[in-house]
C-alpha positions as CSV (number, residue, x, y, z in Angstrom):
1,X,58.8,-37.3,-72.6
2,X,56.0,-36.4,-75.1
3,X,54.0,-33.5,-73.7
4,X,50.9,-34.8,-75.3
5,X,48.1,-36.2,-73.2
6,X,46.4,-39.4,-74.1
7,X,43.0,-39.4,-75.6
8,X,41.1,-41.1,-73.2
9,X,42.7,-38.5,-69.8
10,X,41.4,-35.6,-72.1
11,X,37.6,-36.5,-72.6
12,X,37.8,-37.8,-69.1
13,X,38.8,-34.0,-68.2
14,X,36.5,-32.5,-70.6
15,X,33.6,-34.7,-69.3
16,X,35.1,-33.8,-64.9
17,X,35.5,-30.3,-65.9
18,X,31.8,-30.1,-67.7
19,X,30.1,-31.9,-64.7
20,X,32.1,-29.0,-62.4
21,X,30.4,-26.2,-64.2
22,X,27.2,-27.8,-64.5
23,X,27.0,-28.2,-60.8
24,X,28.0,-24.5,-60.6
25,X,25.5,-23.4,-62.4
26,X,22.6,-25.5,-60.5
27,X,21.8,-27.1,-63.5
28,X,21.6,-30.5,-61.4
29,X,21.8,-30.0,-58.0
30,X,21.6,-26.9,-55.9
31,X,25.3,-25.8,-54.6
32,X,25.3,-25.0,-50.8
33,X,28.0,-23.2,-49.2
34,X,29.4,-24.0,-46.7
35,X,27.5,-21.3,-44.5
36,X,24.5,-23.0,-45.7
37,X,26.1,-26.1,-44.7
38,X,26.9,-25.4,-41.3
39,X,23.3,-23.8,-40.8
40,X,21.7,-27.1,-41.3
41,X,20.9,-28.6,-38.5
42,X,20.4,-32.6,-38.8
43,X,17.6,-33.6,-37.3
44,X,13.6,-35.5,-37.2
45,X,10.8,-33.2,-38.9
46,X,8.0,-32.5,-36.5
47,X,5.7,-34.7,-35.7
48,X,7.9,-37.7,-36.4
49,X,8.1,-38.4,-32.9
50,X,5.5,-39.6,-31.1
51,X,4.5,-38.1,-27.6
52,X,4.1,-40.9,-25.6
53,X,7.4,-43.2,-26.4
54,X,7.4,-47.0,-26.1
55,X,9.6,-48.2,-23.8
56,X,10.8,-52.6,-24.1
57,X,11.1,-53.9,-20.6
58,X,13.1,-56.7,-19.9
59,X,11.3,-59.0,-17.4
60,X,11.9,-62.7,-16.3
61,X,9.5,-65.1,-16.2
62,X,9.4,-68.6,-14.4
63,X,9.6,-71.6,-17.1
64,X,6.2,-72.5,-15.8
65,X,4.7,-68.6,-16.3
66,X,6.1,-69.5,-20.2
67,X,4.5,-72.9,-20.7
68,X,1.1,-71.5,-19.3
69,X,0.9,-68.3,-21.7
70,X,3.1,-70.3,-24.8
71,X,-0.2,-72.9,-24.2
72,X,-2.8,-70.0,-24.6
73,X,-1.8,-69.1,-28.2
74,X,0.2,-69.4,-31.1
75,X,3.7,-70.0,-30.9
């Protein structure tokens, strides 16, 4: 077998191996480590929750209850 590498598997290296050191560097993205990683905690910002919380109860309702309030307004 030839030990030569087909054109398009080299640029394809040169281009992955170019993208590598760019990301090193922080040229594009900032690196983390995986310290950094693991000191990250996922979670809401403050003040994206509100203090009082909205709660959806589930009630039921007689058929006639429904016809009476579905009569008062739209839909």
């Amino acid at each position: 077998m030839p030990k030569t590498k087909d054109p398009e598997v080299l640029e394809f290296e040169t281009a992955l191996l170019r993208s590598v050191g760019q990301a090193v560097r922080g040229e594009y993205a900032a690196v983390r480590t995986p310290e950094q990683i693991a000191a990250r905690k996922r979670s809401r910002q403050v003040g994206t929750v509100e203090s009082s919380a909205k709660v959806s109860p589930s009630i039921r309702l007689d058929v006639d209850a429904i016809d009476a309030l579905k009569a008062t307004g739209r839909g």
